[in-house]
C-alpha positions as MATLAB code, in Angstrom:
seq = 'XXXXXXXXXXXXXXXXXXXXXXXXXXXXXXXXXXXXXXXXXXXXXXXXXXXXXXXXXXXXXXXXXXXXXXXXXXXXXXXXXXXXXXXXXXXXXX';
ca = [
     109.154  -29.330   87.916;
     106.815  -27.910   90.320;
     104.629  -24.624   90.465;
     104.367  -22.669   93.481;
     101.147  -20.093   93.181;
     101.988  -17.200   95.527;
      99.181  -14.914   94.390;
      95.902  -15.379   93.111;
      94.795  -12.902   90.630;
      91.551  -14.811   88.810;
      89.460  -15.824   91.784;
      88.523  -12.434   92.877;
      87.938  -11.103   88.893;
      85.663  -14.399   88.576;
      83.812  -13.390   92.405;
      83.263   -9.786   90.583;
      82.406  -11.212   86.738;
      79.482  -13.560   89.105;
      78.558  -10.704   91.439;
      77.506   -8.398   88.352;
      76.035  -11.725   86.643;
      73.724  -12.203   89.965;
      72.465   -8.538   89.435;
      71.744   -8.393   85.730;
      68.114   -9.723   85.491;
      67.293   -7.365   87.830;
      68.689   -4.167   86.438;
      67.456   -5.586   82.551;
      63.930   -5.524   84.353;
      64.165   -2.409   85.468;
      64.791   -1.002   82.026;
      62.235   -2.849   80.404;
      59.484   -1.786   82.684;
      60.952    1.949   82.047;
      60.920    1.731   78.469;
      56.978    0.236   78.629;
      54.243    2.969   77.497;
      52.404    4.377   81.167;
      49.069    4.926   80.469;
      47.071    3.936   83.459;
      50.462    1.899   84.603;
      48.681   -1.599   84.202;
      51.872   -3.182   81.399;
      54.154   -1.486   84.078;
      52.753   -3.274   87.112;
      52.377   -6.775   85.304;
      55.657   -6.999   83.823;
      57.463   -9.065   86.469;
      60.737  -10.519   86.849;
      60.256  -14.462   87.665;
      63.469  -16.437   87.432;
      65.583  -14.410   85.522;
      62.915  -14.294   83.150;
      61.035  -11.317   82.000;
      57.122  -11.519   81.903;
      54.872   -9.172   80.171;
      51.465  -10.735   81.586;
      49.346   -8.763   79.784;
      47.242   -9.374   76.298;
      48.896   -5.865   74.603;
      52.501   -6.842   75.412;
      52.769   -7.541   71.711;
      51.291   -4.531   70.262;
      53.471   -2.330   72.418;
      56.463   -4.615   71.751;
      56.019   -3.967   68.033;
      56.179   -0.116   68.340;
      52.426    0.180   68.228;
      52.744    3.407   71.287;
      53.987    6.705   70.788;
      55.514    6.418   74.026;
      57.950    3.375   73.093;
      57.939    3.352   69.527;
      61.557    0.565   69.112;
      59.138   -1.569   72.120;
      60.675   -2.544   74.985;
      62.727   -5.135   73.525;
      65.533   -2.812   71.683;
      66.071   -1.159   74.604;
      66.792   -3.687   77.094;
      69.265   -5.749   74.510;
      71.002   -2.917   74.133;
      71.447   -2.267   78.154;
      72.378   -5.694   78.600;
      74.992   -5.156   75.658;
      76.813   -2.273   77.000;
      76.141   -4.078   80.619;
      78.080   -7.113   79.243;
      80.662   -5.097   77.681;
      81.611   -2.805   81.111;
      81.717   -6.596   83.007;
      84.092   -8.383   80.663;
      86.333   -5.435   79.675;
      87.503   -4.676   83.238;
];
């Protein structure tokens, strides 16, 4: 028995799953640093995005994480999991 594929259907679902993948660190950053408490902008301006990782370089972050601002009173935290959630959801249900 042999198997002839005449049309590949998962390679260009996988390209678009990756493509979205590649872009995700950078849109959860984005979100983070809009969620964070602007005062005089300095948690905004040191929360960078260094290898897919997400750095609050500042000695607050954890006082702001924990709700301790008016201005982001679930932290910074809730909001992003719950972008990356939906984000996750919208890639894999296409």
């Amino acid at each position: 028995m042999t198997v002839k594929i005449t049309r590949d259907l998962i390679t260009p679902h996988i390209k678009g799953i990756k493509k979205q993948l590649k872009i995700m660190p950078k849109e959860a950053h984005k979100v983070f640093v809009g969620a964070t408490p602007k005062r005089r902008g300095n948690a905004r301006r040191r929360t960078k995005l260094n290898n897919n990782v997400i750095r609050a370089d500042y000695n607050y972050a954890y006082l702001l994480e924990k709700g301790r601002s008016k201005q982001a009173p679930k932290g910074m935290t809730e909001p992003t999991f719950n972008f990356l959630k939906k984000f996750l959801d919208k890639v894999f249900r296409r």
